[in-house]
RODO-608322 format. One record per atom (N, C-alpha, C, CB): residue in three letters; y negated, x, z negated. Coordinates in steps of 0.001 Angstrom, whole numbers, plus 500000, padded with zeros to 6 digits. Each point is the difference from the previous one (the first is absolute). Glycine has a CB too. Layout:
! residues N
alaYXZ...
! end
This chain:
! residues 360
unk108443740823454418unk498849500467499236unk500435501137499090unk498936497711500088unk500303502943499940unk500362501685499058unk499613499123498514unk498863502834501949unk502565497530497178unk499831499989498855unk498755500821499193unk502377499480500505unk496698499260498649unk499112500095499479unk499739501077498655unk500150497778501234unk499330502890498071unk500097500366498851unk499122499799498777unk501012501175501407unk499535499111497374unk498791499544499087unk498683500870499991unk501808499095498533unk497789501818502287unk498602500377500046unk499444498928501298unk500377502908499022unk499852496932501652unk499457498479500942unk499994498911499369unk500859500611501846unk500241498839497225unk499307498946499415unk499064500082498567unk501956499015501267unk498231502077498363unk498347500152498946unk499094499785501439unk500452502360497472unk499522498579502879unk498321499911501353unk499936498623500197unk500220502215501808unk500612496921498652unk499779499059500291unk499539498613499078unk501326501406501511unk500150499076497064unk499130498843499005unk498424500663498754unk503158498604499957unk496623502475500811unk498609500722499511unk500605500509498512unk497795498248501347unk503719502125498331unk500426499783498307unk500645501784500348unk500965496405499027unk499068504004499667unk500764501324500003unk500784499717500394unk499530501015498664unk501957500340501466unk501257499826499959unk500592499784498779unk499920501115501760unk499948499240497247unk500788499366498615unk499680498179499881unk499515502758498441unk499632497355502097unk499712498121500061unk501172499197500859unk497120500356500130unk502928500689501449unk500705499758500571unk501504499489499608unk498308501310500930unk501845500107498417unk501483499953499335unk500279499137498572unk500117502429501084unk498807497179498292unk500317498756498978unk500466498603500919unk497963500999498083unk500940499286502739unk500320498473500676unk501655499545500517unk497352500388500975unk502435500701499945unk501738500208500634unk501513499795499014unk498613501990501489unk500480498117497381unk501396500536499120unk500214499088498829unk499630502553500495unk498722496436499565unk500056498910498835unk499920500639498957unk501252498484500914unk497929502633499045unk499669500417498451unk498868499546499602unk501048501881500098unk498805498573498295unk498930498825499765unk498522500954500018unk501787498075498232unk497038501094501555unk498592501423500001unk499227499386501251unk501428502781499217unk498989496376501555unk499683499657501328unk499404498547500032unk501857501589500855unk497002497571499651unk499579499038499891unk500792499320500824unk498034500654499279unk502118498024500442unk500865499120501096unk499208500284501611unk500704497746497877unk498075501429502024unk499381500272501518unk500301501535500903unk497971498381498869unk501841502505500470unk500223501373500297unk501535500022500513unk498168500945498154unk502885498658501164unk501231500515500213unk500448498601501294unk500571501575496990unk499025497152502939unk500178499304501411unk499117501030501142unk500152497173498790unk499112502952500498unk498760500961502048unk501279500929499739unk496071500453500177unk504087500333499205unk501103501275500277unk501208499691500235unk498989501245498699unk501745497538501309unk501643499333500476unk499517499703501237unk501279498761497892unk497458500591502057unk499768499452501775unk500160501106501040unk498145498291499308unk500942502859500703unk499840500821500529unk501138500792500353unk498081499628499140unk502909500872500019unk501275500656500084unk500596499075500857unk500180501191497812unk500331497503502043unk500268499023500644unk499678500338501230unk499822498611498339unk498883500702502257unk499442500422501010unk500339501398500384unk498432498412499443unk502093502642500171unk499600501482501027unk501504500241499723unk497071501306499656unk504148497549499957unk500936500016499850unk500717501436499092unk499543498229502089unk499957502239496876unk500306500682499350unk500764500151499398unk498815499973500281unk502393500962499560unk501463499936498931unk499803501601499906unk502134497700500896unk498073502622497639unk500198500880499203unk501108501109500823unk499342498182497838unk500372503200501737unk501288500785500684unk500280500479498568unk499453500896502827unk501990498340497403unk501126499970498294unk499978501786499633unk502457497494500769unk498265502835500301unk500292501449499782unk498763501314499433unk501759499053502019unk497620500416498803unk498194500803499617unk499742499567498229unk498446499318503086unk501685499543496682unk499719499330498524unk501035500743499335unk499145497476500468unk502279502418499982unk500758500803499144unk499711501379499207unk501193498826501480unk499100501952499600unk499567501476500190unk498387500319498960unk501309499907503017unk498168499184497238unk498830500265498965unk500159499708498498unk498682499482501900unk501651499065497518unk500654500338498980unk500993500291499303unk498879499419500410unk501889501070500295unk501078501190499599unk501340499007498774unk497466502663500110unk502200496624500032unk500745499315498744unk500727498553500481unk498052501100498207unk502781498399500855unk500465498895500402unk498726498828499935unk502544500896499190unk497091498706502094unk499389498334500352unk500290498914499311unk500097500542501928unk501066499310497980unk500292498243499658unk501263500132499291unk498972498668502214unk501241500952496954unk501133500236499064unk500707498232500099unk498604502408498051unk502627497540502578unk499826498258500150unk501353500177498585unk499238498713503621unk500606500577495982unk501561499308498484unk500593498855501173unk498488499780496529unk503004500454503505unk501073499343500626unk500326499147498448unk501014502030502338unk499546496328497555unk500396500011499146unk500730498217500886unk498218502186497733unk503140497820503025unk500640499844500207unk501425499593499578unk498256500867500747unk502933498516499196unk500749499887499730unk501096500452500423unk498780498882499465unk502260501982499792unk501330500775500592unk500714498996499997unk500001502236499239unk500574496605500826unk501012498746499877unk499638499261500978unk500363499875497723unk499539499511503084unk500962499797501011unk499920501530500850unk499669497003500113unk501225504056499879unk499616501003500190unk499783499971501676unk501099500964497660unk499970497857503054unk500190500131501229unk498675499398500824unk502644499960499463unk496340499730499796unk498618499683500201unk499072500823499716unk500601498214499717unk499639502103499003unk498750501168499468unk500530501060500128unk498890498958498367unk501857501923502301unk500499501274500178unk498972500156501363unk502862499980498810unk497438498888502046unk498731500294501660unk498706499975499683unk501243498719501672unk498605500494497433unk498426499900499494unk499614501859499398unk500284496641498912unk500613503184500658unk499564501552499090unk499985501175500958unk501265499322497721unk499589500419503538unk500393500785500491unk498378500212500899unk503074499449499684unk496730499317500673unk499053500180501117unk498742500181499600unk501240498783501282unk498386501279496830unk499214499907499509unk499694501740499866unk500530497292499114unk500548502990500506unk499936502033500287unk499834500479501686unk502138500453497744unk498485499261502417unk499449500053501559unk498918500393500250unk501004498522500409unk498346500200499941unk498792499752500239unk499122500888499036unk500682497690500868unk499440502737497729unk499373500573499106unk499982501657500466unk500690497952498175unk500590502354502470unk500079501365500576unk498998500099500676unk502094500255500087unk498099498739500766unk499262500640501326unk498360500485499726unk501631498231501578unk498288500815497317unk498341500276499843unk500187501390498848unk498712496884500311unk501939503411499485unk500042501045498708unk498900501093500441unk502810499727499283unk497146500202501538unk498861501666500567unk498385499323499732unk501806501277502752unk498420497586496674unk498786499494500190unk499507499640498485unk500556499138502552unk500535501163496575unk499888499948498588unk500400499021499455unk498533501114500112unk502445498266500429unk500522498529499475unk501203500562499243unk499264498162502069unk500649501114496718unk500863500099498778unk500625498924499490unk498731501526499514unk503012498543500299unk500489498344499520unk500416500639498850unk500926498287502083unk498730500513497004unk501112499894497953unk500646498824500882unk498179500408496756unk503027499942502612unk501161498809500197unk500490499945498912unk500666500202502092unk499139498223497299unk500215499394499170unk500884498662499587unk498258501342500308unk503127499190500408unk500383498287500496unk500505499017498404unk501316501045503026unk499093497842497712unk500449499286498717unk501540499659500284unk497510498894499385unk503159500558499662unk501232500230500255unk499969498632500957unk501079501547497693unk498973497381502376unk499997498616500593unk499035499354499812unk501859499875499849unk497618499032501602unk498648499840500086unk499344499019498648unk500418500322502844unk498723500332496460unk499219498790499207unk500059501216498831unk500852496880500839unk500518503886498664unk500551500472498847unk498639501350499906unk503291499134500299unk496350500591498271unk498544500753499640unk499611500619500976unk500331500384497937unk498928498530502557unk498878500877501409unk498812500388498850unk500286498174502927unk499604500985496261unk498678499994499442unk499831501516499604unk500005497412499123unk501230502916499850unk499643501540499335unk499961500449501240unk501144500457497656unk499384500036503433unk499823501084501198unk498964499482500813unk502371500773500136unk496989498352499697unk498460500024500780unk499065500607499248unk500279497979501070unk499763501517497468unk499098500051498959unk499975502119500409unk500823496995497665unk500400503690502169unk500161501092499843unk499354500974501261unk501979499061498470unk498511500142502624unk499587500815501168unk498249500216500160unk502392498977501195unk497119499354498202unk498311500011500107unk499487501312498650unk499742496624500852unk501304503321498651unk498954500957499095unk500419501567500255unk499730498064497905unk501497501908502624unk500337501555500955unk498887500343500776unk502419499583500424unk496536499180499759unk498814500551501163unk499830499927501768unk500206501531498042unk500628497404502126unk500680500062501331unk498670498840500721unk503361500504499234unk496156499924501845unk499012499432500577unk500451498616500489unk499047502243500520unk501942497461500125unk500924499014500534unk501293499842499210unk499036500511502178unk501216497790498224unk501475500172499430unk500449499118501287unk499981500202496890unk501355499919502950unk501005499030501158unk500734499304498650unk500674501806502746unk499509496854497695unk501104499261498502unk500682498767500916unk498106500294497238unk502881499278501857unk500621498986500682unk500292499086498775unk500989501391502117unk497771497599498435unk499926499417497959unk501195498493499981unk496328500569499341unk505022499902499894unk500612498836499586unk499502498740499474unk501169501588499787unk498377498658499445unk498895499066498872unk498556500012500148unk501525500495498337unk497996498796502772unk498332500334499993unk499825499464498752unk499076499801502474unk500932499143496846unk499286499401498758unk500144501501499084unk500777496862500132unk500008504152500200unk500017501055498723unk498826501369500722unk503281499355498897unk497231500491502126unk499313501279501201unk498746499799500141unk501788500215501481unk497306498331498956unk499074500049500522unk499013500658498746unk500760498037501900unk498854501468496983unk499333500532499272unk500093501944499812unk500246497195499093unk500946502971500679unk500179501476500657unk498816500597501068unk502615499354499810unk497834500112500950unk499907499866501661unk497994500362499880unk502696497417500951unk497431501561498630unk498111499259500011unk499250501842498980unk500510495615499227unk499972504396499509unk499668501179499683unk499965501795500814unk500757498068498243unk500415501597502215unk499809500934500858unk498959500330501166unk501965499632499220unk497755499017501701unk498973500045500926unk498862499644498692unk501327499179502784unk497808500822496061unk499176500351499465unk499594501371499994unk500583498210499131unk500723502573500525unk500041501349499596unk499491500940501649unk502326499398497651unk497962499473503302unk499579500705501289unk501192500737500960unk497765500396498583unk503918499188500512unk501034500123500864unk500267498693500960unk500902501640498205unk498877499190502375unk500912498795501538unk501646499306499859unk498704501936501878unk501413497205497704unk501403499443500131unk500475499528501411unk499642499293497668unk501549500806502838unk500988499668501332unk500842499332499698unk499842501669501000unk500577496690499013unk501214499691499436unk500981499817501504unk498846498720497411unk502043501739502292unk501088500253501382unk501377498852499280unk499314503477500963unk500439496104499842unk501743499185500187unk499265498367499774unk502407502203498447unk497077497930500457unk499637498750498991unk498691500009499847unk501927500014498707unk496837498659500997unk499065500079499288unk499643500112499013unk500021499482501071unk498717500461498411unk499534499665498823unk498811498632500242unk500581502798499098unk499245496562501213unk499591499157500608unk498528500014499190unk502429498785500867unk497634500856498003unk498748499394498719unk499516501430499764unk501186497641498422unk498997503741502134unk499864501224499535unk498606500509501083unk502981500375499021unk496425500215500278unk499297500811500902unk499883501293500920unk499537498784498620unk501754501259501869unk500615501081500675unk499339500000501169unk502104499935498999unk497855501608501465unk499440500442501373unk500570498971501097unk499910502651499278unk501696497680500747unk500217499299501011unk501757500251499927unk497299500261501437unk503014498794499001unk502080499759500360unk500076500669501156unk500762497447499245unk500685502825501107unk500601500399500767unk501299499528500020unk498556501526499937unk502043497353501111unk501023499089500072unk500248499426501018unk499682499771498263unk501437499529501813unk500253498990500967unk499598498618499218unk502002501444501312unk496785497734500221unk499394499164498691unk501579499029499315unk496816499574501423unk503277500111497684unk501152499292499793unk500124498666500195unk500222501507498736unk498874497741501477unk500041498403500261unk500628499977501769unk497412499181498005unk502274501535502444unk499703500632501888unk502016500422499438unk496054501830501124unk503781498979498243unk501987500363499685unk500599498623499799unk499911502450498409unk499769496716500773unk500915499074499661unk499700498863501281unk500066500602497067unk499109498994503297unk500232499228501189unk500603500521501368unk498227498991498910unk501800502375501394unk501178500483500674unk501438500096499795unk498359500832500359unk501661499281498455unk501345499421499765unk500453498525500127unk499823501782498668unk499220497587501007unk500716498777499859unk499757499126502255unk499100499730495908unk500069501401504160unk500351499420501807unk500855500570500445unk498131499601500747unk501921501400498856unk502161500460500251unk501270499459499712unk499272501642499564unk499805497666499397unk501324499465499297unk500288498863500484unk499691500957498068unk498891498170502060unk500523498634500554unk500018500028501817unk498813498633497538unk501369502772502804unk501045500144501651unk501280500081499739unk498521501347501282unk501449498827497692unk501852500393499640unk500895498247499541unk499199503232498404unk499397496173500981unk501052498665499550unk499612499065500865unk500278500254497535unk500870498200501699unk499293498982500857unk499040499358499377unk501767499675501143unk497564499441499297unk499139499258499159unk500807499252498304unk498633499486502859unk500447500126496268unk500676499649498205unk500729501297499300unk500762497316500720unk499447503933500204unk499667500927498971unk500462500206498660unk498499499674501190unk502269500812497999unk499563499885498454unk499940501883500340unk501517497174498115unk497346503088501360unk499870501578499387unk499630500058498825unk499436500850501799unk500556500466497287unk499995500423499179unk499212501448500490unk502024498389498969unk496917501810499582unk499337501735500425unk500722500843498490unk496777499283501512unk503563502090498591unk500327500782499065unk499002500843500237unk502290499644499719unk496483500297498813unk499185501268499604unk499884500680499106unk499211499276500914unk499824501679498791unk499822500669498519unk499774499399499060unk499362501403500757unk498986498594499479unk499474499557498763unk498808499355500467unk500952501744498468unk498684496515501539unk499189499793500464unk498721500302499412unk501500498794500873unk498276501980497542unk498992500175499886unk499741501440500641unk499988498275498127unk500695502069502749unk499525500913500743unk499201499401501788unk502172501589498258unk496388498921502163unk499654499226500537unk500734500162501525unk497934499849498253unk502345500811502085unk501122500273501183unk500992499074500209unk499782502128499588unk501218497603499170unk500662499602499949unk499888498415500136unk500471502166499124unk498490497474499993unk499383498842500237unk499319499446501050unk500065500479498255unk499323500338502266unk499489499490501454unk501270499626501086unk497748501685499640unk502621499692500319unk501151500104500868unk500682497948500051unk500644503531498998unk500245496583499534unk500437498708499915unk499062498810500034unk501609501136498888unk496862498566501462unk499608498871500260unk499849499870501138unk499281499797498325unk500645501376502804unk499430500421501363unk501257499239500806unk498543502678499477unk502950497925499384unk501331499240500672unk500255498566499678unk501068502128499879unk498612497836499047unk499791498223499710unk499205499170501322unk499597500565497077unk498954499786502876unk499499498915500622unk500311500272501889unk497943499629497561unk502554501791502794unk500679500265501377unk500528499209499901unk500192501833500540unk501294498101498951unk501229499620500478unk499700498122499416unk501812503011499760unk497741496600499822unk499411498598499984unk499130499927501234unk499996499748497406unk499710500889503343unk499281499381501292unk500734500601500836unk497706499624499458unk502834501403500677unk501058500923501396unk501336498590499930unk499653503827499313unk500586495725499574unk501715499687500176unk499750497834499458unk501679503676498724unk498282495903501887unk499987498869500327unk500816499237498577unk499820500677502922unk499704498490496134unk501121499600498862unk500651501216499611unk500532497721500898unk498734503521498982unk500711501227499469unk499753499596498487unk499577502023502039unk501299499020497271unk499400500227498588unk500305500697499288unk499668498557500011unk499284502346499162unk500586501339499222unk500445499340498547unk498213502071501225unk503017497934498456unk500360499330498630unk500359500668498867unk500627498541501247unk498767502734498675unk499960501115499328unk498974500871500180unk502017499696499987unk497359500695499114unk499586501614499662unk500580500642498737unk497811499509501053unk502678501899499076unk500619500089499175unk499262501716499084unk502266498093501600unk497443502217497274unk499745501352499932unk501066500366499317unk497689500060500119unk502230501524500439unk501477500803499586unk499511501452499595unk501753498686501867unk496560501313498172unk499726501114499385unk500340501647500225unk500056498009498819unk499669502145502369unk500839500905500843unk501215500747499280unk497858500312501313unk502967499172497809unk501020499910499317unk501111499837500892unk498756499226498199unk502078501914502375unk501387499880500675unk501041498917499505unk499645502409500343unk500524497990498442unk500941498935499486unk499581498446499760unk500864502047498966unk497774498003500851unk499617498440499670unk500364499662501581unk497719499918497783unk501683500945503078unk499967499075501632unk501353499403500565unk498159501692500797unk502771499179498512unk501454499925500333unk500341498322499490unk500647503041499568unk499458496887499209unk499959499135498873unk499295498787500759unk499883501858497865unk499044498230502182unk498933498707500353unk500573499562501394unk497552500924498757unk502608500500502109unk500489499099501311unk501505499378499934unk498468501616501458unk502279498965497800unk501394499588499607unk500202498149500315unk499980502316497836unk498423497683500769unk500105498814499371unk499313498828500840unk500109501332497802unk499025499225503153unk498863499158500901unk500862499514501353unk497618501618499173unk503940499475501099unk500543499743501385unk501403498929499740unk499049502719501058unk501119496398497251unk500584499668500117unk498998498083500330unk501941502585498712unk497121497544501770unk499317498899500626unk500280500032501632unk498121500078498007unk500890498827502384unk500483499946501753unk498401500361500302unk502358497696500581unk497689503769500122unk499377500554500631unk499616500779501131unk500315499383498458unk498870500354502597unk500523500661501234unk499336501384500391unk500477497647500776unk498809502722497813unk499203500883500402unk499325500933498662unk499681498284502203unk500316502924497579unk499417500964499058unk498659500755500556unk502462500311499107unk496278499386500215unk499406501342500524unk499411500687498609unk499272499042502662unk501133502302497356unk499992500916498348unk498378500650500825unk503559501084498654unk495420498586500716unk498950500906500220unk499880501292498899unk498842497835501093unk502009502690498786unk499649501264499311unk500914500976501183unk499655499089496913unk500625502258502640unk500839500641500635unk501117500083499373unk498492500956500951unk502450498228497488unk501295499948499378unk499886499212500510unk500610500840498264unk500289499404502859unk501084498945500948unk501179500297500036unk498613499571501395unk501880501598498372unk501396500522499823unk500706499522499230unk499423501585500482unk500102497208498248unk500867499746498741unk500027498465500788unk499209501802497298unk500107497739503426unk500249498768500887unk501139500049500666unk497883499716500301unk501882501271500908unk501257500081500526unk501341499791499394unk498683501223501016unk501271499797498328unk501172499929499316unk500562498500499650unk499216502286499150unk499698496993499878unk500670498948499558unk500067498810501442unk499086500655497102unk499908499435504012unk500707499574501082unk501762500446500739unk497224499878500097unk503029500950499865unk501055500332499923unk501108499698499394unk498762500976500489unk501053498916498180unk500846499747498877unk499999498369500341unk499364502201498032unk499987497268502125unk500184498616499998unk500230498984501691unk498385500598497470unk502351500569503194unk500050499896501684unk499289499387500825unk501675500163499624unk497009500606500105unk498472498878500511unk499525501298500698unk499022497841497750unk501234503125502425unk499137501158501306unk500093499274501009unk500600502355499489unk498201497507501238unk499843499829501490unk500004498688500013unk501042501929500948unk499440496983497904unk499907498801500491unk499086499272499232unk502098500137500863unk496964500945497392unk498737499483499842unk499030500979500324unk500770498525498399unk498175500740502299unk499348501633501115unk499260500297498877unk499508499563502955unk500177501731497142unk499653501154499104unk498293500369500444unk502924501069499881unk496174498852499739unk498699500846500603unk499753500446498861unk498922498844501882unk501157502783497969unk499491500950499186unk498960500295500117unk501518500614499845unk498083500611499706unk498781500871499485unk499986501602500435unk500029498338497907unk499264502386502787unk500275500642500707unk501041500967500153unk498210499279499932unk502699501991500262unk500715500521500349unk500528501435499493unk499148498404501415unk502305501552498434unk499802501763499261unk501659499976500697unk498037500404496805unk502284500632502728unk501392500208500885unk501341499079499407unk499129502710500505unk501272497215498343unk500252498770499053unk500273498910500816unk498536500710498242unk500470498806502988unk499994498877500460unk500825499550500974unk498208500280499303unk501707501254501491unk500694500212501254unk501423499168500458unk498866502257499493unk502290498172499523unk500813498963500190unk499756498417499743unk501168501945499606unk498275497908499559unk499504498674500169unk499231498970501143unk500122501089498039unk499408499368502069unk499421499750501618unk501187500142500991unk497564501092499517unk503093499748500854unk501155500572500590unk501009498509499922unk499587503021499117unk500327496573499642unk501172498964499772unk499553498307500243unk500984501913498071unk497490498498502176unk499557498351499917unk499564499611498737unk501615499359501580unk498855501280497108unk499455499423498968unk498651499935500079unk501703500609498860unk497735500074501391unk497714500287500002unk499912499854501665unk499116502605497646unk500205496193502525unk499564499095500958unk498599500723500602unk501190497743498694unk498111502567500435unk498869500811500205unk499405500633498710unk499590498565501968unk499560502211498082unk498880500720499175unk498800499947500373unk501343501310499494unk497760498581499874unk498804499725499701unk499276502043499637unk500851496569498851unk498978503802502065unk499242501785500079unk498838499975499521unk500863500788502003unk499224500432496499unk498280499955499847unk499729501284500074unk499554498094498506unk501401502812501460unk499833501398500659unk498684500720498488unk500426499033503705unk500842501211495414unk499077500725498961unk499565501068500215unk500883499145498687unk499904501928502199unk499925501499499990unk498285499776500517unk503049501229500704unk496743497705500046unk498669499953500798unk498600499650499400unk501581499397501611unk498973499451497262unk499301499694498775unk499552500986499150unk501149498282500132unk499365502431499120unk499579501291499889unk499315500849500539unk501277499602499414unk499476500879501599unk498608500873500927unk499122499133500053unk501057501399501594unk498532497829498788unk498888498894500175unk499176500260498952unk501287498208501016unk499041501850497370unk499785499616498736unk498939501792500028unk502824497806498778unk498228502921501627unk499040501146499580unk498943500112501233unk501933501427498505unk498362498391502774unk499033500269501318unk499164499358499385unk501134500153502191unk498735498967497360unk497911498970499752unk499566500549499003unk500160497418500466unk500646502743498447unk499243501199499190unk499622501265500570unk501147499162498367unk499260501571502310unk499553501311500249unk498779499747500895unk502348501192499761unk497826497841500852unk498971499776501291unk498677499687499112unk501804498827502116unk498673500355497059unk498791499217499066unk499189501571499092unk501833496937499392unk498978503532500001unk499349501335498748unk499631500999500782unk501535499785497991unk499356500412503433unk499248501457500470unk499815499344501346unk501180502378498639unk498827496801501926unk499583499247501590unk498331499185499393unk503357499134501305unk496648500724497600unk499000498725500034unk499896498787500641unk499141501515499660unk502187498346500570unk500412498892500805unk500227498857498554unk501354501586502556unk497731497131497699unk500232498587499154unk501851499751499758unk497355498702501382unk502720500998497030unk501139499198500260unk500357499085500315unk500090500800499221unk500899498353501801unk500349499281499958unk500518498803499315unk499658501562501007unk499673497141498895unk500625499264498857unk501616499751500135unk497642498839499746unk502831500668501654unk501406499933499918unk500326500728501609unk500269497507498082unk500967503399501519unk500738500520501127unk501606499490500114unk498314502087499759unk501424496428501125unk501572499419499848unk500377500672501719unk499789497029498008unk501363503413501524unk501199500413501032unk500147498416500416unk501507502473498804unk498724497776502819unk501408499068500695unk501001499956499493unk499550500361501684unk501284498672497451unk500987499801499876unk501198500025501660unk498525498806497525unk502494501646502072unk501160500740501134unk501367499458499643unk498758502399500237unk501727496998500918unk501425499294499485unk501238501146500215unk499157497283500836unk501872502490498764unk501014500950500167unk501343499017500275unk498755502023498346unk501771497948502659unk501408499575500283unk500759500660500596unk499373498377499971unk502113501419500319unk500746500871501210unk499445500642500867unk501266498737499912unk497981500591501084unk499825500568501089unk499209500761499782unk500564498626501138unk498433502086498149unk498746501064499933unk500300500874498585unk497982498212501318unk503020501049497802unk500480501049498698unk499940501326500228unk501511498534499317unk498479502165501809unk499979501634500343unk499222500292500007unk501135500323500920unk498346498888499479unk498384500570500252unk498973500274498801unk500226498621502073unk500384501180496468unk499051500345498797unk500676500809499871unk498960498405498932unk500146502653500368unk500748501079499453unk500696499933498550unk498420501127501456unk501267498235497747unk500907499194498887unk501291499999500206unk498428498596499657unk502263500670501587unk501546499863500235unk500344501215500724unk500125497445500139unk498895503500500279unk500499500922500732unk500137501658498623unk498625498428502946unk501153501020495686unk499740500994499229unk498826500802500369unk502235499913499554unk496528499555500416unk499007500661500217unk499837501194498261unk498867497509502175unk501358501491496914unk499312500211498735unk501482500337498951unk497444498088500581unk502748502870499103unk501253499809498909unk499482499699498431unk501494501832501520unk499388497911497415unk499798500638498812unk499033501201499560unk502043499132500221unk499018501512500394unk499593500990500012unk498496500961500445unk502335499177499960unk497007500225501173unk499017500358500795unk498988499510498915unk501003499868502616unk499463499011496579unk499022499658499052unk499554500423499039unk500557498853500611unk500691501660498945unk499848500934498996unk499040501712500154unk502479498468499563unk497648501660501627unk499441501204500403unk498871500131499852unk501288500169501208unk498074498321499362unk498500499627500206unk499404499519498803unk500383499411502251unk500385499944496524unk499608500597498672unk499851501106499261unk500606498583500185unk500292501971500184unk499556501583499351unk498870500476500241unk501891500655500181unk497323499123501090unk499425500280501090unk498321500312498752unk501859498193502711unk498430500639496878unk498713499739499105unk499674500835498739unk500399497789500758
! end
């Protein structure tokens, strides 16, 4: 069918074209009944906006989205950021504009750099809220004000946000724990190493592996959760102190797994307490290599990101609805397919990250 335009659907819903274009665009001036006959109709004659034509006419930046993200675990949020410019390039001809606003580690004053970016004027934001009990109210003001919030990595659950972008995490933690209980025998003792369970990721994650690995592993049992606050040295420390118990099994749902290892190592337990991490950065490579990391658990941030900005752009200049939730397939990583991400193959450096900050 030949793409429709907005002078056919005025004719058709008997309404001007500026009616047209309130409807399409959710501006306000427009009666409810009026703007359903005018969604139906577009609908029907399958109508999508031409981005570039919209551009070119108002001459100016479209959508101004506020990034406000975390630089700490960098080997996580460096892909996120990365894929978050990216994706922001590509639309640049189309008037898409990023403020990047990160925080130093997740949770650490999101509040002032949300609070700041909404009043910079930014139509959208992307966030990755440590603390919903601090964020959502944030959060909720902002979609008053008529900015669109994206929370990527993590929810806000009690918040009134557009919509997440994640691997769902309950769906993460019961994959781990059916990995895990292929790896043991039945009675089990595991232990989980996370952040911060008042982070909701983190928390899901660890109940998703709780009540898995209580039904995957027969008389299994997780006899630990431990938080370490994505804190290198606490994780070191805590696992030090957690591996001098009898345990046949670790799974760290964050991505500080490197201060695990180690103290698996130190305490001559690589390879013989199985390891299921959190997805992948080059860091890992020998580890895997040696048997210490049994598997990983892939949530593929660089993709999360792009994701985070594609529904916004589609949504402000597509008129395309947001989505309430866009959960990724979670993706395992072991020996045999480790090449195959670009993570272990150095897709992403430091450095590349840094580039793609400046970028902004």
């Amino acid at each position: 069918m030949k793409r429709a335009g907005i002078h056919r659907i005025a004719q058709l819903a008997g309404v001007s074209i500026g009616t047209v274009d309130r409807a399409l665009h959710n501006r306000p001036g427009i009666s409810g009944p009026t703007r359903t006959r005018v969604l139906r109709i577009a609908k029907e004659l399958l109508y999508t906006p031409h981005l570039v034509a919209r551009a070119l006419k108002v001459g100016r930046a479209n959508l101004r989205i506020g990034v406000c993200i975390p630089q700490e675990i960098h080997f996580f949020y460096d892909q996120m950021r990365a894929g978050i410019f990216e994706e922001a390039g590509r639309a640049g001809g189309l008037g898409v504009e990023v403020l990047y606003r990160p925080v130093p580690t997740l949770g650490e004053g999101e509040k002032q750099r949300i609070v700041s970016l909404v009043r910079a004027g930014v139509n959208a934001l992307i966030v990755t809220p440590g603390n919903p009990r601090v964020t959502a109210p944030i959060i909720d003001e902002a979609e008053e004000r008529g900015v669109r919030v994206i929370c990527v990595s993590t929810d806000a659950p009690g918040s009134r946000r557009s919509s997440v972008v994640c691997v769902e995490p309950a769906l993460n933690g019961r994959l781990a724990a059916e990995l895990m209980a292929g790896f043991l025998p039945p009675a089990s003792r595991v232990a989980v190493i996370t952040g911060m369970l008042g982070t909701e990721d983190h928390l899901r994650k660890t109940q998703g592996f709780s009540s898995g690995f209580d039904a995957y592993c027969p008389g299994g049992k997780v006899v630990a959760v431990i938080e370490a606050h994505e804190s290198e040295e606490e994780s070191y420390e805590k696992s030090l102190d957690l591996l001098r118990g009898d345990l046949a099994g670790l799974y760290v749902n964050t991505v500080n797994c490197l201060p695990v290892c180690r103290a698996l190592s130190e305490r001559r337990l690589a390879g013989r307490v199985r390891l299921i991490a959190t997805d992948l950065f080059r860091e890992m490579v020998p580890y895997f290599e040696s048997g210490t990391i049994s598997a990983s658990i892939y949530q593929d941030p660089h993709l999360q990101g792009q994701m985070a900005v594609r529904i916004l752009v589609d949504h402000f200049l597509g008129a395309s609805a947001l989505p309430p939730t866009r959960y990724l397939n979670p993706g395992v990583v072991m020996r045999a397919n480790l090449r195959m991400f670009r993570e272990a193959a150095g897709g992403l450096s430091p450095e590349a990250g840094s580039r793609a900050q400046g970028a902004s």
